[in-house]
N, C-alpha and C positions, 0 to 999 in steps of 0.2 A: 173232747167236745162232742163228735159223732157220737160216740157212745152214753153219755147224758142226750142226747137227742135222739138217739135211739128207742128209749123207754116210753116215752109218749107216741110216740110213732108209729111202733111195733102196738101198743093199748090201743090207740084208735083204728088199726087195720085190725086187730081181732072183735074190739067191739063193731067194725064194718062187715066184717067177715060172718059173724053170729047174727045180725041183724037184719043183713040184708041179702049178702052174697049166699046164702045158707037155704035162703028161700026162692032162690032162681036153679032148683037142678036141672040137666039135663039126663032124662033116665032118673037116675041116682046119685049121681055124681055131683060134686060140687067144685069149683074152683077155689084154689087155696091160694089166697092177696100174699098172706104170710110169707109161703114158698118162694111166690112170683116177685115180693120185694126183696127176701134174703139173698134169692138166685140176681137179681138185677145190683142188689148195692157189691157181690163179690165181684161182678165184672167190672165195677170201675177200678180203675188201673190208680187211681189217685186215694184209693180210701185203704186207707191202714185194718178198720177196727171189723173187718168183714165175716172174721169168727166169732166174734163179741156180740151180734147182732145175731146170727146164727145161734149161738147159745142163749142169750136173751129170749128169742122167739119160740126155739125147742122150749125152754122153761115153763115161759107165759100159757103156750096152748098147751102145753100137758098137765100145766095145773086145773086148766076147763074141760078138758074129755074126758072121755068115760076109758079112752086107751089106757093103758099104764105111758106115763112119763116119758121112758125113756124111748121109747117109741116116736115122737115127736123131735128129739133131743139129735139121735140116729138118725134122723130123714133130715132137718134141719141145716144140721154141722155136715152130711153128706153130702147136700144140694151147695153146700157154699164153698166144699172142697173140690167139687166137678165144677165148680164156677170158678173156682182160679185156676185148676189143671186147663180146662179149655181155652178158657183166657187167654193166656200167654204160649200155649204148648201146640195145641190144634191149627185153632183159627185165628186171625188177622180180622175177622170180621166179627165184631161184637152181636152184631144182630142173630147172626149164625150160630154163634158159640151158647148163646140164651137161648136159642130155640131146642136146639141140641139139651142144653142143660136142665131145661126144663120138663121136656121129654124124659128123660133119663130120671133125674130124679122124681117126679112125677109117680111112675111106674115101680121107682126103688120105694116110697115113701106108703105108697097101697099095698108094695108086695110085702116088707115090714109088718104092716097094718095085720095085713094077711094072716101073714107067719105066726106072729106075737096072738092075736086071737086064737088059730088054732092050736097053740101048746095051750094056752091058757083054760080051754074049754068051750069055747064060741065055735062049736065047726061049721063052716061057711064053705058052700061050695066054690069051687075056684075058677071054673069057667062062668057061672053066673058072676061072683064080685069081679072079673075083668071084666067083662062084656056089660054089666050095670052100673058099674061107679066105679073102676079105675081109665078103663077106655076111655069114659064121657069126662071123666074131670079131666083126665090127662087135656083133651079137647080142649075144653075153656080154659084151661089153662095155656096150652099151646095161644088159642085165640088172644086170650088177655095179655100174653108174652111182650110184644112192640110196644102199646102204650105203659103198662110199666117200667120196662124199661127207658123210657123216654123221662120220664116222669122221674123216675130215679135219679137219670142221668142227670138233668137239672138240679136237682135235687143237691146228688154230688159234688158239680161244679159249683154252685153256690154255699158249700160249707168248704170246699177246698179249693180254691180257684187258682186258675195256672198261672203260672209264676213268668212273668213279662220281662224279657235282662235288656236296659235299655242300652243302647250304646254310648 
């Protein structure tokens, strides 16, 4: 079921994301909903389908950039693999573990960016694309980390809700 309701979901956060969030930068940077929900739905402890969404969402936006594909795919499926390592292995504290994860992949997912550009022929300086638009999205992203995940979390408890043993 997640994963059927994943596909609408994951569609209307890129159509939010191209629409709206796309025209608020900071510097150059933008904040990515995609990331900050993929990384939020892998910390809940109760949700099975947390690489399935990750691959869904790598899919969906590499089908709309100008990146090549798998670039998205790799940042994606990374951010939802450092969200279950964290998860259960690190921290006890979810809030933490999402900050952390977001961070993390945030900075994996521009340095990628990065990478993949300049084999491909785009040479981009690399203290500029940090200090222009991975620094600053990292940023909003960090910023937008709590209420997403809040928002998830509900989210999740209302499609898998915890299981009551009565006596």
């Amino acid at each position: 079921m997640a994963i059927l309701l994943g596909v609408p979901i994951l569609m209307a956060l890129i159509m939010l994301q191209t629409a709206v969030v796309s025209t608020l930068p900071l510097l150059h940077g933008t904040a990515d909903l995609i990331l900050l929900v993929v990384v939020a739905w892998a910390m809940q402890e109760r949700v099975p389908a947390s690489y399935e969404w990750a691959v869904m969402a790598g899919l969906m936006v590499g089908a709309i950039t100008a990146v090549p594909f798998y670039v998205s795919l790799a940042g994606y499926t990374a951010a939802a693999a450092m969200a279950r390592l964290l998860r259960g292995r690190v921290w006890q504290t979810p809030l933490l573990a999402m900050l952390m994860t977001v961070f993390l992949a945030s900075l994996f997912k521009h340095g990628v960016t990065w990478g993949v550009l300049s084999v491909i022929g785009t040479p981009l300086p690399m203290l500029d694309s940090l200090n222009q638009v991975a620094l600053p999205a990292t940023l909003l992203n960090l910023l937008l980390a709590i209420p997403v995940y809040a928002l998830v979390s509900d989210l999740a408890k209302s499609i898998y809700p915890e299981e009551v043993n009565l006596p």
